[in-house]
VEXMARKOL-583906 format. One line per 3 residues: number of its first residue (from 1); their letters; for each residue x, y, z of C-alpha. Coordinates in steps of 0.25 Angstrom, whole numbers, plus 2048, in hexadecimal, padded with zeros to 3 digits. Example, Ala and Ser with C-alpha at 12.3 -4.5 7.8 and 13.67 -1.06 7.14 Angstrom:
<keses>
1) AS) 831/7EE/81F | 837/7FC/81D;
</keses>
This chain:
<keses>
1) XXX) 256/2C3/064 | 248/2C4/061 | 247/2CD/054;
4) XXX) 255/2C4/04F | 24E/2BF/042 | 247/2CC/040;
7) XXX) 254/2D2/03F | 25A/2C5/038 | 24F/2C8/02C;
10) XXX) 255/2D5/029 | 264/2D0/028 | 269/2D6/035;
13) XXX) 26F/2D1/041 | 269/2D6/04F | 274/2E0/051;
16) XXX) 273/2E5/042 | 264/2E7/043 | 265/2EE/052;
19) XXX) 270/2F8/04E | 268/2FB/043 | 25D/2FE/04A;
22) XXX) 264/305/055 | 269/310/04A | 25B/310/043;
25) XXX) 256/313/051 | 261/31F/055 | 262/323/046;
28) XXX) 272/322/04A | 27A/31A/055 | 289/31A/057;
31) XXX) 28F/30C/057 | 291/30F/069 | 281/312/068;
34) XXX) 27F/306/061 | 287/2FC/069 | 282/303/075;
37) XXX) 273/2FF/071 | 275/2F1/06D | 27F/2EE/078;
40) XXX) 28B/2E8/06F | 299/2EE/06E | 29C/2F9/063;
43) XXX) 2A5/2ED/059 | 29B/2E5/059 | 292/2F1/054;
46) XXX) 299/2F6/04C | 29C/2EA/043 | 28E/2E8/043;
49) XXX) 28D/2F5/03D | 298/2F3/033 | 28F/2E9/02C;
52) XXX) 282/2F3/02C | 28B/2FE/028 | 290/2F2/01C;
55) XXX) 281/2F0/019 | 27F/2FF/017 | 274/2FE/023;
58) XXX) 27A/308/02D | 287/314/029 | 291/31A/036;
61) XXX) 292/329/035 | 29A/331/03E | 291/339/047;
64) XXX) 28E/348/044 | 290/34C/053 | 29C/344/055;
67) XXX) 2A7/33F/049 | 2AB/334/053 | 29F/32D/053;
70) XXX) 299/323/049 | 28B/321/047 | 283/316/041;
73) XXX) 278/31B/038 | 26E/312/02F | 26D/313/020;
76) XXX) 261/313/018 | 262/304/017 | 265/303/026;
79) XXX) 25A/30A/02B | 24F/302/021 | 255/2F5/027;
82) XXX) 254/2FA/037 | 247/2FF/032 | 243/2F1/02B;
85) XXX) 24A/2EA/039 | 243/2F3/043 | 235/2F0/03A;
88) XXX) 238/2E2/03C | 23C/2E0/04B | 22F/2E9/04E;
91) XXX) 226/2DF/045 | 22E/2D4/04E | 229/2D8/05B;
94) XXX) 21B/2DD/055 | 219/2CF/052 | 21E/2C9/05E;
97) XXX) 216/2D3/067 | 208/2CF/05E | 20C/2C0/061;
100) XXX) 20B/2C2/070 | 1FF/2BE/079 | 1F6/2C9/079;
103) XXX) 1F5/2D1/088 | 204/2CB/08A | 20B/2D5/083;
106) XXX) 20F/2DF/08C | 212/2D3/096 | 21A/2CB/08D;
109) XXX) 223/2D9/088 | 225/2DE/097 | 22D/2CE/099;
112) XXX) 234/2D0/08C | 23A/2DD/091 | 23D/2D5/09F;
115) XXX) 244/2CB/099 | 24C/2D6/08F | 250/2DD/09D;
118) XXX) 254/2D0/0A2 | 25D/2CC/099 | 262/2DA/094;
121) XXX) 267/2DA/0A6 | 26C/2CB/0A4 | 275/2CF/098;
124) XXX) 27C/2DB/09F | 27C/2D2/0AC | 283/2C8/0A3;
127) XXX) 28C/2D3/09D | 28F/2D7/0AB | 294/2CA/0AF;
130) XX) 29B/2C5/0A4 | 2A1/2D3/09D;
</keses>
């Protein structure tokens, strides 16, 4: 939510810019791998794919250990834009870290990863109830 027009700047969506980024991270990822990570179903992945593979940002290639598996691997133009995006977000919280009151950091981060906790349990409480 935070880092949205960081993305936006780039011409990504959120999910376009995380899957990106995932694979930049793991070098490959299967399309199970990334839905696992981001928490969507595997359609919904891969249709997001589709449009990155359209875009020449990311190629599948059957794995070398297994034929039946897919991976999702970055091009050369994929991995300068996760590397552009990545660059970006970090500049992002660089600058929102700096406009924070001095002595208050550490304080202010350990809330934020409260309230993440908080709502991460809320959402699969919701999930629970209404799935």
């Amino acid at each position: 939510m935070f880092e949205k027009e960081q993305i936006r700047v780039h011409g990504f969506t959120h999910s376009q810019c995380y899957i990106l980024l995932e694979i930049f991270k793991h070098g490959s990822l299967t399309i199970n791998e990334i839905s696992a990570t981001m928490k969507l179903e595997a359609s919904t992945i891969t249709r997001i794919m589709d449009n990155l593979v359209r875009d020449h940002l990311l190629i599948r290639q059957r794995s070398t250990l297994d034929k039946r598996i897919v991976e999702a691997i970055l091009t050369e133009q994929g991995q300068a834009a996760a590397v552009r995006l990545e660059a970006s977000i970090k500049m992002y919280y660089r600058n929102v870290i700096t406009n924070l009151p001095r002595g208050h950091v550490r304080e202010i981060m350990s809330a934020v990863e409260a309230l993440l906790g908080a709502l991460e349990k809320a959402n699969w409480l919701f999930c629970i109830i209404f799935v």
